[in-house]
mmCIF entry with sequence, helices, sheets and N, C-alpha, C, O atoms, coordinates in Angstrom:
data_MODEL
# 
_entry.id   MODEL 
# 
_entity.id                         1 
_entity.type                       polymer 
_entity.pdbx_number_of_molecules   1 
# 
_entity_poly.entity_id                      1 
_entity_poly.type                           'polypeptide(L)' 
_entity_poly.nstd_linkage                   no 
_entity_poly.nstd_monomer                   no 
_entity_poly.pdbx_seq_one_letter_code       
;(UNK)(UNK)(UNK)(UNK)(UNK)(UNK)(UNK)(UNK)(UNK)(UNK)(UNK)(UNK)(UNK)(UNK)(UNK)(UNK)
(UNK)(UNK)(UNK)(UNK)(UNK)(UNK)(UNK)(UNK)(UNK)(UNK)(UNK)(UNK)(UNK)(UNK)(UNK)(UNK)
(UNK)(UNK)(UNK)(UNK)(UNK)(UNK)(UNK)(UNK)(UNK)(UNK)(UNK)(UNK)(UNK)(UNK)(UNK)(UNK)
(UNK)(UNK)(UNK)(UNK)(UNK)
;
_entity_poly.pdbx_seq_one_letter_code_can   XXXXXXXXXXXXXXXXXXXXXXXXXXXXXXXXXXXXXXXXXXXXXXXXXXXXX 
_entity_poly.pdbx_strand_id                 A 
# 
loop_
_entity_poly_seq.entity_id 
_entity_poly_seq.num 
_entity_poly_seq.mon_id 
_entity_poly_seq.hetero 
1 1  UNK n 
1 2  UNK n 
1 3  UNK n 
1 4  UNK n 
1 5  UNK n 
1 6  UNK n 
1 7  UNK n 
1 8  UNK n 
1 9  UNK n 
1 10 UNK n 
1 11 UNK n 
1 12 UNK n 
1 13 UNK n 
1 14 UNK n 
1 15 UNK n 
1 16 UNK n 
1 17 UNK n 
1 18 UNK n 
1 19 UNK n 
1 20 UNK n 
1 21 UNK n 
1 22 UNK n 
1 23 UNK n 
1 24 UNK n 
1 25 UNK n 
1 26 UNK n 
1 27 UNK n 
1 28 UNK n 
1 29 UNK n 
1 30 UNK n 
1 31 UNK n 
1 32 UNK n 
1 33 UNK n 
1 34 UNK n 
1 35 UNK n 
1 36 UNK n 
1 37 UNK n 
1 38 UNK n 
1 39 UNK n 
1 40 UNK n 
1 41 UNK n 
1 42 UNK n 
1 43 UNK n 
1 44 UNK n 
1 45 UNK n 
1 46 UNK n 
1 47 UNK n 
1 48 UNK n 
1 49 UNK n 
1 50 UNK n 
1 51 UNK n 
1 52 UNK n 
1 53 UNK n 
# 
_struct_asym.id          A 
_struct_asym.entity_id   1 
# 
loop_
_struct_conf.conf_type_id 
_struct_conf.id 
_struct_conf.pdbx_PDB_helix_id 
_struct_conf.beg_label_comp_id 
_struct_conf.beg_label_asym_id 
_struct_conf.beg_label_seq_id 
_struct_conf.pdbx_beg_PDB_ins_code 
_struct_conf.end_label_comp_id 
_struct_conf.end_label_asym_id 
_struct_conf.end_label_seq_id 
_struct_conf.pdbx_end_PDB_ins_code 
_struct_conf.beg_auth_comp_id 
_struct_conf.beg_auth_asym_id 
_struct_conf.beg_auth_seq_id 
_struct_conf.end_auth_comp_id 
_struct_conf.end_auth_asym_id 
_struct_conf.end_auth_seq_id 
_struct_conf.pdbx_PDB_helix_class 
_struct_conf.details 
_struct_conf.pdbx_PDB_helix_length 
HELX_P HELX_P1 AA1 UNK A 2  ? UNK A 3  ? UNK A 2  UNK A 3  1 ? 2  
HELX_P HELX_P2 AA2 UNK A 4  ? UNK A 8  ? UNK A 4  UNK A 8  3 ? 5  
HELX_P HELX_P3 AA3 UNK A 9  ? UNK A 26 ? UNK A 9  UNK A 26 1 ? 18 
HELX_P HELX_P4 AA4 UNK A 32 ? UNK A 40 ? UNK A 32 UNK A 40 1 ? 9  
HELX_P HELX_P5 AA5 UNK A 45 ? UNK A 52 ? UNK A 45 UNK A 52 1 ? 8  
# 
_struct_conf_type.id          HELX_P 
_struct_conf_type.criteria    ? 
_struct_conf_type.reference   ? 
# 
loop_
_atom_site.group_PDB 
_atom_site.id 
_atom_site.type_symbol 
_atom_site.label_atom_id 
_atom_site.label_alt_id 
_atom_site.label_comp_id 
_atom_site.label_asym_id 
_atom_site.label_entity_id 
_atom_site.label_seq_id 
_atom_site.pdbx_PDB_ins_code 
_atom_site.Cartn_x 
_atom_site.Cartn_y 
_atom_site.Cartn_z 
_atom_site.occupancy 
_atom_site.B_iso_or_equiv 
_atom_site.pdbx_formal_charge 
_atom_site.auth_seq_id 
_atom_site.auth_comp_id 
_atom_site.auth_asym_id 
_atom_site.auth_atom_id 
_atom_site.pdbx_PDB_model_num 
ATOM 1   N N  . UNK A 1 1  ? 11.677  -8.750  -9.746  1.00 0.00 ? 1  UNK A N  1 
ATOM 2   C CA . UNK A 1 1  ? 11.795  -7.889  -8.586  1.00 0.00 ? 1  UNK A CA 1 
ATOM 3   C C  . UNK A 1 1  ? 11.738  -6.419  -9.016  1.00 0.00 ? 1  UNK A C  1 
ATOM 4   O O  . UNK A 1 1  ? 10.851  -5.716  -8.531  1.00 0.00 ? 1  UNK A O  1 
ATOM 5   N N  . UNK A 1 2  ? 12.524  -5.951  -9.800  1.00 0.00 ? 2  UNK A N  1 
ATOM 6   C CA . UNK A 1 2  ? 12.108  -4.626  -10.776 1.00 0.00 ? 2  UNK A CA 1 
ATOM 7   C C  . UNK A 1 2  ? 11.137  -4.479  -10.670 1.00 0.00 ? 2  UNK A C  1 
ATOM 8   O O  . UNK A 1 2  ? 10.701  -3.605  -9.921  1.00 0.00 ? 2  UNK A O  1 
ATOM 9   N N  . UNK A 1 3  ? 10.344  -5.306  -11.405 1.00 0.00 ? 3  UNK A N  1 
ATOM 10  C CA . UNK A 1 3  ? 8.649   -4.527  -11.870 1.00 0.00 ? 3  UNK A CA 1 
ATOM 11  C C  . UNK A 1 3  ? 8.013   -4.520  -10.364 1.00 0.00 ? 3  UNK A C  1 
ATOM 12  O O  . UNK A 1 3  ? 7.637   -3.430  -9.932  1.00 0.00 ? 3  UNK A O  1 
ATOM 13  N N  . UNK A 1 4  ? 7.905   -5.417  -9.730  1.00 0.00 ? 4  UNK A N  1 
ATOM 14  C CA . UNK A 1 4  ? 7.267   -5.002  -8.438  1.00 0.00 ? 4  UNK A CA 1 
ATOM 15  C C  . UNK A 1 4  ? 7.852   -3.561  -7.780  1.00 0.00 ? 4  UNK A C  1 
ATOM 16  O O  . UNK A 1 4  ? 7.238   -2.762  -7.073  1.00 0.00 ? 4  UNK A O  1 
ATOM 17  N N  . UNK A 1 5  ? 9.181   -3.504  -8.229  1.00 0.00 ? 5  UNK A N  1 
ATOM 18  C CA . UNK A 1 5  ? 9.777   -2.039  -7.250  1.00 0.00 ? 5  UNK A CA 1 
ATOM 19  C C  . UNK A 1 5  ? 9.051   -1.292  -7.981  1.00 0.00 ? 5  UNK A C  1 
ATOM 20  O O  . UNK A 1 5  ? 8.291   -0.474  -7.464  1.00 0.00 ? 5  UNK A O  1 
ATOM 21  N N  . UNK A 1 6  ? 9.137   -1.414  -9.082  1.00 0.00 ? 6  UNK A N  1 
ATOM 22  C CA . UNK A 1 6  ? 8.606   0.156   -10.222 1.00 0.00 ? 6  UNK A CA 1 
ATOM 23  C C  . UNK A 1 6  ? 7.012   0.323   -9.797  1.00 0.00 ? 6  UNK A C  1 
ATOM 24  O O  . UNK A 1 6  ? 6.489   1.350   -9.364  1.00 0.00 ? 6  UNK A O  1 
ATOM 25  N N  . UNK A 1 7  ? 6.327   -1.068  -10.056 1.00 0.00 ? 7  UNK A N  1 
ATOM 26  C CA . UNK A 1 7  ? 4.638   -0.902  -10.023 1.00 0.00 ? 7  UNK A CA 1 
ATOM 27  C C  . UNK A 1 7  ? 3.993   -0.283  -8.530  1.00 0.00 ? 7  UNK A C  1 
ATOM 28  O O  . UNK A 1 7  ? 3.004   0.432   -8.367  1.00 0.00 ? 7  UNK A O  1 
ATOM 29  N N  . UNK A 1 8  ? 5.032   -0.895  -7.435  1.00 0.00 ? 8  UNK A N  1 
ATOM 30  C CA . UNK A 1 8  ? 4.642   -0.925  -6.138  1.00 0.00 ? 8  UNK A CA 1 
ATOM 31  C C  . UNK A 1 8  ? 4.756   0.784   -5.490  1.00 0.00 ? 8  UNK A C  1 
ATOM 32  O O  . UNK A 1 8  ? 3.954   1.510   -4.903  1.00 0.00 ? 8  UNK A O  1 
ATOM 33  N N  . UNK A 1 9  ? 5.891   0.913   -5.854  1.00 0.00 ? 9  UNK A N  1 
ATOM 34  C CA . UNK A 1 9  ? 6.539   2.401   -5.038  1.00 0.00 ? 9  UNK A CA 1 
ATOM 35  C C  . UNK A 1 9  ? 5.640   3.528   -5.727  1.00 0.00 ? 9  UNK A C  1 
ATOM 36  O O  . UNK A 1 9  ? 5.199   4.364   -4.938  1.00 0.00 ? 9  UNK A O  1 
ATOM 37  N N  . UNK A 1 10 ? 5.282   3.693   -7.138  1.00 0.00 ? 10 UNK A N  1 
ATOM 38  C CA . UNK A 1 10 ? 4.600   4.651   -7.283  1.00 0.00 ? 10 UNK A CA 1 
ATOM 39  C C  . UNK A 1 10 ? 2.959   4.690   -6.571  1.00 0.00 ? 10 UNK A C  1 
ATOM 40  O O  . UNK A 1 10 ? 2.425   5.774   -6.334  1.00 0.00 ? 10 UNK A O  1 
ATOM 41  N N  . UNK A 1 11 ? 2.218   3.280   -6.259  1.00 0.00 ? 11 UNK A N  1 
ATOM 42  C CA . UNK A 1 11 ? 1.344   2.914   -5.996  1.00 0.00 ? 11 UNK A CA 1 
ATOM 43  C C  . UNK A 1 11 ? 1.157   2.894   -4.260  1.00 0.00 ? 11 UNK A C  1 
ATOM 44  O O  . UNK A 1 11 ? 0.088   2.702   -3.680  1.00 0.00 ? 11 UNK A O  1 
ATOM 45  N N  . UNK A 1 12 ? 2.457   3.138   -3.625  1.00 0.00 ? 12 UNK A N  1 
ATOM 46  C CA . UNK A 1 12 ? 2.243   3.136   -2.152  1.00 0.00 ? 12 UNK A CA 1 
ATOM 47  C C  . UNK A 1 12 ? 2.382   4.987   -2.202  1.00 0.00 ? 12 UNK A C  1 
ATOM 48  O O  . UNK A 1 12 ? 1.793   5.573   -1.294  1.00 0.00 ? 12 UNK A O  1 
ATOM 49  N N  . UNK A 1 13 ? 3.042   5.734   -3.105  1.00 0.00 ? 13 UNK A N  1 
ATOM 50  C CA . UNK A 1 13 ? 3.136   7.544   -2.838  1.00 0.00 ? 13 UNK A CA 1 
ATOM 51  C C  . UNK A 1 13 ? 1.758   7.773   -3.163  1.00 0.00 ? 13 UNK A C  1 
ATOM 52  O O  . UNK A 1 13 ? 1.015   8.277   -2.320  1.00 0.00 ? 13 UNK A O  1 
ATOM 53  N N  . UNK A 1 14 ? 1.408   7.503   -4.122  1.00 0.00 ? 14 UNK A N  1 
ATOM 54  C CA . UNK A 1 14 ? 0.400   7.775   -4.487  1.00 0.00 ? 14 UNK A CA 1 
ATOM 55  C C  . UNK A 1 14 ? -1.209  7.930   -3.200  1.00 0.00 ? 14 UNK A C  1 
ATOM 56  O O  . UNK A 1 14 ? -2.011  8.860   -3.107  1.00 0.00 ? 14 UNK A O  1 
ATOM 57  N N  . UNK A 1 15 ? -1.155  6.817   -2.530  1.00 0.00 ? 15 UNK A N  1 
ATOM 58  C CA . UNK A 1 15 ? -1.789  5.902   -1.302  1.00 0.00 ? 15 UNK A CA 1 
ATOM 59  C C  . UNK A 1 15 ? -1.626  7.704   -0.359  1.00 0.00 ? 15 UNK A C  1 
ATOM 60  O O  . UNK A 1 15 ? -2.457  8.589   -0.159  1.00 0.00 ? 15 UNK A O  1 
ATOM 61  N N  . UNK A 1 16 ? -0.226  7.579   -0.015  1.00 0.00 ? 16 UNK A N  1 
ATOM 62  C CA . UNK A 1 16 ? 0.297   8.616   1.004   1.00 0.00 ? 16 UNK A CA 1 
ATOM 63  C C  . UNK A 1 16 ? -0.417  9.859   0.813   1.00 0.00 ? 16 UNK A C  1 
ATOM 64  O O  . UNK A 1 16 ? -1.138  10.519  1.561   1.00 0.00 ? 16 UNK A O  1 
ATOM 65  N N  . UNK A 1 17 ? 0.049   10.039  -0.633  1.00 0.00 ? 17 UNK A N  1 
ATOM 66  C CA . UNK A 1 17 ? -0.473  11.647  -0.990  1.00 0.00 ? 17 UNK A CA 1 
ATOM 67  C C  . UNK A 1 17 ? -2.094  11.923  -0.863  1.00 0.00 ? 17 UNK A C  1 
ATOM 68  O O  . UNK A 1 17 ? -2.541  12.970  -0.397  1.00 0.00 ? 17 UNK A O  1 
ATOM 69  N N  . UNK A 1 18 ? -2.853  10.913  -1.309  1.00 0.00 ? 18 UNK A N  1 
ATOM 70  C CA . UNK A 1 18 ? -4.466  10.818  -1.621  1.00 0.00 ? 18 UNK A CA 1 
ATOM 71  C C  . UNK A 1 18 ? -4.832  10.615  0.019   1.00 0.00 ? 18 UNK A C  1 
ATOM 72  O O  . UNK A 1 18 ? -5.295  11.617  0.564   1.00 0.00 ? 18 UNK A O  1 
ATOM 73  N N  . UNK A 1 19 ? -4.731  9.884   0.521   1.00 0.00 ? 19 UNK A N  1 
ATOM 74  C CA . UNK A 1 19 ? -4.777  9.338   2.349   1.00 0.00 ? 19 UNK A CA 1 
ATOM 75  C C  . UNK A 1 19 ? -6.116  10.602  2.591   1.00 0.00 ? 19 UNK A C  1 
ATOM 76  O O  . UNK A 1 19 ? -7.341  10.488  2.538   1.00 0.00 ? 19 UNK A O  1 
ATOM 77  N N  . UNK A 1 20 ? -5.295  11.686  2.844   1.00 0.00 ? 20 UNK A N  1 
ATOM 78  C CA . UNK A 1 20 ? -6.813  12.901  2.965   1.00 0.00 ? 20 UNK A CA 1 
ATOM 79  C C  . UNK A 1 20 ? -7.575  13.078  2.476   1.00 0.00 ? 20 UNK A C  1 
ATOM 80  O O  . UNK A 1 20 ? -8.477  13.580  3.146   1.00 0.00 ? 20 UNK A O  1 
ATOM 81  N N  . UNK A 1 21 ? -7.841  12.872  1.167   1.00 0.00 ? 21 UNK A N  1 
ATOM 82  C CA . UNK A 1 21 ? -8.835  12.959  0.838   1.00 0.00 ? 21 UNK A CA 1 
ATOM 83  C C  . UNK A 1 21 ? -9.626  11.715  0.469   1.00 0.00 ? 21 UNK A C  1 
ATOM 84  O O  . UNK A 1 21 ? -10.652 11.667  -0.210  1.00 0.00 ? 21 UNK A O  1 
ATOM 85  N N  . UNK A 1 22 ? -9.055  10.861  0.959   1.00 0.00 ? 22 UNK A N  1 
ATOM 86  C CA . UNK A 1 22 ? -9.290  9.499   0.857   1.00 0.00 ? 22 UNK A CA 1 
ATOM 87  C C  . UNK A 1 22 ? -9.926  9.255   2.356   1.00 0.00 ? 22 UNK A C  1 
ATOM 88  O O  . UNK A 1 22 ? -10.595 8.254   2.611   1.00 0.00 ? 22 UNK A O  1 
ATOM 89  N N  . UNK A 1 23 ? -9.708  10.042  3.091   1.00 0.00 ? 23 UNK A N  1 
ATOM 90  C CA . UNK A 1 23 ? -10.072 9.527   4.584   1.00 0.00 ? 23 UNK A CA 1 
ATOM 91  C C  . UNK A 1 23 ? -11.701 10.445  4.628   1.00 0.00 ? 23 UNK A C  1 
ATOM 92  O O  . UNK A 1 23 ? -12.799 10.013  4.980   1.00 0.00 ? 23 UNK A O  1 
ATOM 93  N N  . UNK A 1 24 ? -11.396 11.562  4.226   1.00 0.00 ? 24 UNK A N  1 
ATOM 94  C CA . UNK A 1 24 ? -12.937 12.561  3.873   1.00 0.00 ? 24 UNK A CA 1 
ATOM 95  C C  . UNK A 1 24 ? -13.432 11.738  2.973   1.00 0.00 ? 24 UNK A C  1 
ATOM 96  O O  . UNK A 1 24 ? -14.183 10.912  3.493   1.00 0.00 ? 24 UNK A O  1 
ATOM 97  N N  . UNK A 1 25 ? -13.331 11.641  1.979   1.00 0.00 ? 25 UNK A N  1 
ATOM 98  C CA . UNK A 1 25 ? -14.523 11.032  1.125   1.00 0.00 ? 25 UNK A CA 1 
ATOM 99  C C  . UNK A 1 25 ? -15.166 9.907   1.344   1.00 0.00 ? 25 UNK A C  1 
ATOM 100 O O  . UNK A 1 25 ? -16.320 9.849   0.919   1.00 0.00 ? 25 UNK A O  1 
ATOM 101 N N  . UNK A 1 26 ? -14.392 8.296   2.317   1.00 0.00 ? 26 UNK A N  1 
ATOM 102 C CA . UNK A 1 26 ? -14.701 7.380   2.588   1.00 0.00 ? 26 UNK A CA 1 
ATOM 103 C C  . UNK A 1 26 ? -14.959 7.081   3.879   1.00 0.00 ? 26 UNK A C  1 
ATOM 104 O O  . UNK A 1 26 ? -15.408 6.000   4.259   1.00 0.00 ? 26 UNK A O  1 
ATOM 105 N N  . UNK A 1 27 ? -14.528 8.552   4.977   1.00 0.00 ? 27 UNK A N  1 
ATOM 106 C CA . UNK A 1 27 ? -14.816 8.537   6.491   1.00 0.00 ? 27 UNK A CA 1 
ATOM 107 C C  . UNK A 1 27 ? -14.047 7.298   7.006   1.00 0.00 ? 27 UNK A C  1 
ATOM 108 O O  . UNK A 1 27 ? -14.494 6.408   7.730   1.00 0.00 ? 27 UNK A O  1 
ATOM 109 N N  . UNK A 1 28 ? -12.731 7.420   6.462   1.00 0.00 ? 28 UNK A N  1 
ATOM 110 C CA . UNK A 1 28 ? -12.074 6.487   7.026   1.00 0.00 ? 28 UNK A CA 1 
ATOM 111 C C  . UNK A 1 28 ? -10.525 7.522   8.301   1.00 0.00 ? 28 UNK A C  1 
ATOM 112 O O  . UNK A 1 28 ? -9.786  8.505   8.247   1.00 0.00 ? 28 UNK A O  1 
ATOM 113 N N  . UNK A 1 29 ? -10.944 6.161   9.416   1.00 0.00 ? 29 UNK A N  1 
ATOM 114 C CA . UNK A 1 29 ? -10.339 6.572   10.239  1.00 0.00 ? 29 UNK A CA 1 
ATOM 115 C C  . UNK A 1 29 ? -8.676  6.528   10.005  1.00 0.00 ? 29 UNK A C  1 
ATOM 116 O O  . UNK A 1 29 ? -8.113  6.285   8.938   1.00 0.00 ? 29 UNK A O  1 
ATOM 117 N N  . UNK A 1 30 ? -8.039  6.833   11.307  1.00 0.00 ? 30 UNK A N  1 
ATOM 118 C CA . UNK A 1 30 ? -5.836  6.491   11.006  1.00 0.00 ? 30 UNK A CA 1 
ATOM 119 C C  . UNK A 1 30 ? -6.568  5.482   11.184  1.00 0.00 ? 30 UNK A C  1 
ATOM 120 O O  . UNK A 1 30 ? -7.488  5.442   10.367  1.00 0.00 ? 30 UNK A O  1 
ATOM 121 N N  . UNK A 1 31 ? -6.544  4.281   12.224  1.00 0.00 ? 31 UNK A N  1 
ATOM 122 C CA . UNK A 1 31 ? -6.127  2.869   11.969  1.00 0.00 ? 31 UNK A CA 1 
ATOM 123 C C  . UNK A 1 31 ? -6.810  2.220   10.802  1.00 0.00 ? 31 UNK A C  1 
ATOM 124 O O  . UNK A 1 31 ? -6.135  1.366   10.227  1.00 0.00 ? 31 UNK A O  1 
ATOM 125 N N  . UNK A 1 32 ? -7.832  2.417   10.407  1.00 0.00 ? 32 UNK A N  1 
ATOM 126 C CA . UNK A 1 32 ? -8.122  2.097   8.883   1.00 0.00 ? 32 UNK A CA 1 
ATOM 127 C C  . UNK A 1 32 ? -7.484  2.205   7.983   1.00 0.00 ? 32 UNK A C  1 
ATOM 128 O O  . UNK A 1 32 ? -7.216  1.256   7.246   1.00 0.00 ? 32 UNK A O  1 
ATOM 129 N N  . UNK A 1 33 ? -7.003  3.594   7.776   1.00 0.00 ? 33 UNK A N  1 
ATOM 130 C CA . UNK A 1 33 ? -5.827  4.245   7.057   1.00 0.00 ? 33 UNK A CA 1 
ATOM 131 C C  . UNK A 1 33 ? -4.738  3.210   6.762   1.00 0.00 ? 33 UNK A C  1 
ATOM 132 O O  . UNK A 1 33 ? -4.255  2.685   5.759   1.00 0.00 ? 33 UNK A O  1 
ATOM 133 N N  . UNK A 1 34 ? -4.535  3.144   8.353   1.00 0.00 ? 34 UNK A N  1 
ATOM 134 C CA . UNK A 1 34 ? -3.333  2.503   8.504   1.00 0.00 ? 34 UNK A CA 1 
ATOM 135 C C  . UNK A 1 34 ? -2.904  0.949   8.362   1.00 0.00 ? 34 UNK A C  1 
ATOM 136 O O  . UNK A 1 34 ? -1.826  0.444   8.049   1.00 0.00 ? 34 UNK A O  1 
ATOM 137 N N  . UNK A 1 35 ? -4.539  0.201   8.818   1.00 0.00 ? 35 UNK A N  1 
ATOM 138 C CA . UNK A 1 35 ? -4.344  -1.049  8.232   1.00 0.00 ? 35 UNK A CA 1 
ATOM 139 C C  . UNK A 1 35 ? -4.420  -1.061  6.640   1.00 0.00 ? 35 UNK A C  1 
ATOM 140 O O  . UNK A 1 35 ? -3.647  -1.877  6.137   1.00 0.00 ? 35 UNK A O  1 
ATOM 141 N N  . UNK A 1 36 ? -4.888  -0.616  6.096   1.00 0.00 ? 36 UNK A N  1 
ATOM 142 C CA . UNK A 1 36 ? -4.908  -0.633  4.015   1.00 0.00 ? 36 UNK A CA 1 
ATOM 143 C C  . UNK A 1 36 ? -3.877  -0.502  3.501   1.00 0.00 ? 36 UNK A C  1 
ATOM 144 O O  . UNK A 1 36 ? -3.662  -1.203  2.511   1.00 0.00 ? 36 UNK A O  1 
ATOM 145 N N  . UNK A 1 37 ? -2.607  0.646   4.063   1.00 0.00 ? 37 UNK A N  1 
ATOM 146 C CA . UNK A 1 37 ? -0.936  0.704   3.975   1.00 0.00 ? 37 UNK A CA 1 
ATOM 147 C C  . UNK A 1 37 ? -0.623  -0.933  4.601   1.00 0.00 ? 37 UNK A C  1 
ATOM 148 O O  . UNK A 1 37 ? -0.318  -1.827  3.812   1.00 0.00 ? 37 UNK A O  1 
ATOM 149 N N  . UNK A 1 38 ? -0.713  -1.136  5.769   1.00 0.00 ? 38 UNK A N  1 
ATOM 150 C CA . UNK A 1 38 ? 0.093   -2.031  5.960   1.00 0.00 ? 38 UNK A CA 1 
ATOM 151 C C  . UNK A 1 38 ? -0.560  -3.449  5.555   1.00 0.00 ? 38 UNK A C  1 
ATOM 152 O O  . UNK A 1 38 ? -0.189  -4.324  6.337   1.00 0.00 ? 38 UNK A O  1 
ATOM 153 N N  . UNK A 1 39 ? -1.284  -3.839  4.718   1.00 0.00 ? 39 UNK A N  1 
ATOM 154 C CA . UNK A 1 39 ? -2.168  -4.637  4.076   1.00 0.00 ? 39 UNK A CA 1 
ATOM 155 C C  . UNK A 1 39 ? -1.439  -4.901  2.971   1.00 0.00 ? 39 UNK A C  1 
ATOM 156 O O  . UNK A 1 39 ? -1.020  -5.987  2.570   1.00 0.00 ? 39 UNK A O  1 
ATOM 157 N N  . UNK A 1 40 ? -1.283  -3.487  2.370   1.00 0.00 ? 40 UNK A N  1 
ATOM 158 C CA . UNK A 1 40 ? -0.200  -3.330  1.120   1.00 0.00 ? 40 UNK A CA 1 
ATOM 159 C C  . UNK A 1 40 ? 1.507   -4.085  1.234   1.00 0.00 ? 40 UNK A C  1 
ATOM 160 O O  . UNK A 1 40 ? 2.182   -4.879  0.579   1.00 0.00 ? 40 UNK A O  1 
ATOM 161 N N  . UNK A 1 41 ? 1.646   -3.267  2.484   1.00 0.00 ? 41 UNK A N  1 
ATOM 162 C CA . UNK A 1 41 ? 3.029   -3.804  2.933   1.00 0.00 ? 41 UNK A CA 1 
ATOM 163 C C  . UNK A 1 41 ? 3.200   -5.174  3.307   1.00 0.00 ? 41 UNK A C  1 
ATOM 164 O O  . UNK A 1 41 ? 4.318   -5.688  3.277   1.00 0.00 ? 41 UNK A O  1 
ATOM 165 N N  . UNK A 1 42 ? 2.083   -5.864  3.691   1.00 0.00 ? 42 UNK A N  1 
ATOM 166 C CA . UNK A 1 42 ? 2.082   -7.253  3.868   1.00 0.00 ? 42 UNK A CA 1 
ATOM 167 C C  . UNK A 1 42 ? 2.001   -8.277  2.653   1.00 0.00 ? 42 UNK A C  1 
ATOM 168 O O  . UNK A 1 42 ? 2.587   -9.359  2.622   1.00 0.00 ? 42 UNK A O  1 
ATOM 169 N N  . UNK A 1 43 ? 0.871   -7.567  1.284   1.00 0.00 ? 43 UNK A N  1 
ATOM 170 C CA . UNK A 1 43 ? 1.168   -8.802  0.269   1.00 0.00 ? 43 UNK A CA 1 
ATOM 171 C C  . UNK A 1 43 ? 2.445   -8.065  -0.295  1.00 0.00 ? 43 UNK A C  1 
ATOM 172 O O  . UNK A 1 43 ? 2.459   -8.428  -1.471  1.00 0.00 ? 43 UNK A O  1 
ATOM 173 N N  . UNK A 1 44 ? 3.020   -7.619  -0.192  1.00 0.00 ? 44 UNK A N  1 
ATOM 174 C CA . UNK A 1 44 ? 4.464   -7.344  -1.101  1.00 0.00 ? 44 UNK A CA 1 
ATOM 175 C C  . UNK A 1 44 ? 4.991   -8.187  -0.412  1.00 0.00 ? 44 UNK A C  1 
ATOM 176 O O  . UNK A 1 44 ? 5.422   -9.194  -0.973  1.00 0.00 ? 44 UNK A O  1 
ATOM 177 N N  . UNK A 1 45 ? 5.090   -8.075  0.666   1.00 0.00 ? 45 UNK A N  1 
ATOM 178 C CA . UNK A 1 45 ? 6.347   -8.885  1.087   1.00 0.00 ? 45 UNK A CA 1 
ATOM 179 C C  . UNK A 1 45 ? 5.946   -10.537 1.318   1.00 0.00 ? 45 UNK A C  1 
ATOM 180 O O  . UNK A 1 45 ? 6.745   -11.406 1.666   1.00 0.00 ? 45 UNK A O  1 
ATOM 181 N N  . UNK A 1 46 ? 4.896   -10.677 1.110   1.00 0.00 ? 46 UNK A N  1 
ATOM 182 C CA . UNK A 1 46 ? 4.674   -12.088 0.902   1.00 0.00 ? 46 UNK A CA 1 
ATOM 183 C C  . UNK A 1 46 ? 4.369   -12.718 -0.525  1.00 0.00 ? 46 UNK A C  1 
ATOM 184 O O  . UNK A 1 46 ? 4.070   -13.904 -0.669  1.00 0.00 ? 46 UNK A O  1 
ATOM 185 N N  . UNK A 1 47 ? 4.477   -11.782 -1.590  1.00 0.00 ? 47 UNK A N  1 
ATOM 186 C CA . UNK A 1 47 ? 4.877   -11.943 -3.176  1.00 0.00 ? 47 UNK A CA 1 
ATOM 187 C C  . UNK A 1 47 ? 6.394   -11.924 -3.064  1.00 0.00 ? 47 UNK A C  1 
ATOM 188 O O  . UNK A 1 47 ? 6.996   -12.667 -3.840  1.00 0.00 ? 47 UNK A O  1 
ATOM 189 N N  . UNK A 1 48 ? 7.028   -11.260 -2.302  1.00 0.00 ? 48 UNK A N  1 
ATOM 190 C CA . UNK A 1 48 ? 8.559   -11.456 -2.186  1.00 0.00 ? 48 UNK A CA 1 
ATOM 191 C C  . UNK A 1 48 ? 8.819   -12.459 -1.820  1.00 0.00 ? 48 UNK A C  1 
ATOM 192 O O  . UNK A 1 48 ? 9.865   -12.745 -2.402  1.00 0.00 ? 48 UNK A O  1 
ATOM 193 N N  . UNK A 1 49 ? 8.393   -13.672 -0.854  1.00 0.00 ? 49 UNK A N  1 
ATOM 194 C CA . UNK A 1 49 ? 8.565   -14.721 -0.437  1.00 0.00 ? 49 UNK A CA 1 
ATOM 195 C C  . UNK A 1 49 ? 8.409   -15.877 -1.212  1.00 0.00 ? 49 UNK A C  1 
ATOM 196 O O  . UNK A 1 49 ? 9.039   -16.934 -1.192  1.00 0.00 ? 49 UNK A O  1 
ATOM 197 N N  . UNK A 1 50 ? 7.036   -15.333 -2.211  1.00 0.00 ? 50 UNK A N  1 
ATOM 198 C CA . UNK A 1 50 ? 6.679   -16.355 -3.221  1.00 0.00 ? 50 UNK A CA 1 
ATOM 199 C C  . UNK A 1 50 ? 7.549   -16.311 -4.173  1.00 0.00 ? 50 UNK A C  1 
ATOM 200 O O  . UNK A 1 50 ? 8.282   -17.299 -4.122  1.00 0.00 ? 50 UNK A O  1 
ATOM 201 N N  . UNK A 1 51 ? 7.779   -15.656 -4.959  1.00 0.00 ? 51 UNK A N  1 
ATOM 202 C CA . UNK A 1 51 ? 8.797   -15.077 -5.661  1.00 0.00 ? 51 UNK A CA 1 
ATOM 203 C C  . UNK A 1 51 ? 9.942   -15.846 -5.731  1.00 0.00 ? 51 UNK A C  1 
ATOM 204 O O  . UNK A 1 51 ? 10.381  -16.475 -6.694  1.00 0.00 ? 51 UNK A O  1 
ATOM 205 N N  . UNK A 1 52 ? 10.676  -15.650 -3.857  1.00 0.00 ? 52 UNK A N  1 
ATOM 206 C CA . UNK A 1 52 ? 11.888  -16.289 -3.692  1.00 0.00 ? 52 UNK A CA 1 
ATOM 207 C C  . UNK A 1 52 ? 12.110  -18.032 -3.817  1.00 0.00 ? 52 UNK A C  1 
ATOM 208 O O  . UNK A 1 52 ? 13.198  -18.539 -4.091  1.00 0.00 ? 52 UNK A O  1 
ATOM 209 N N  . UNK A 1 53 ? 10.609  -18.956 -3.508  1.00 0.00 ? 53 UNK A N  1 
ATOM 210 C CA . UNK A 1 53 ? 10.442  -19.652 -3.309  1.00 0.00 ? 53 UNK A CA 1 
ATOM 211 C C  . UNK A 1 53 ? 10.122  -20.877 -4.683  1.00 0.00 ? 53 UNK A C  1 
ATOM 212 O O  . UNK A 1 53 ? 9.841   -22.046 -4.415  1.00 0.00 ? 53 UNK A O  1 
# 
């Protein structure tokens, strides 16, 4: 669970901070944006499940 906190959290700021120029360079829209974050947020928490299981 550690290493996922450590690998994950720098890898979702990172996401946040880049987003603009990530949205100019690839002409990506918010809900695009926004599904690729919550894409992210979805296999974590379903590696958390596996994990638990």
């Amino acid at each position: 669970m550690a290493l996922s906190a450590i690998t994950f959290g720098p890898g979702r700021m990172a996401y946040g901070m880049f987003l603009p120029q990530l949205r100019d360079e690839f002409g990506l829209g918010a809900g695009t944006g926004g599904a690729i974050a919550g894409l992210g947020f979805a296999a974590f928490f379903l590696a958390l499940l596996a994990t638990a299981y």
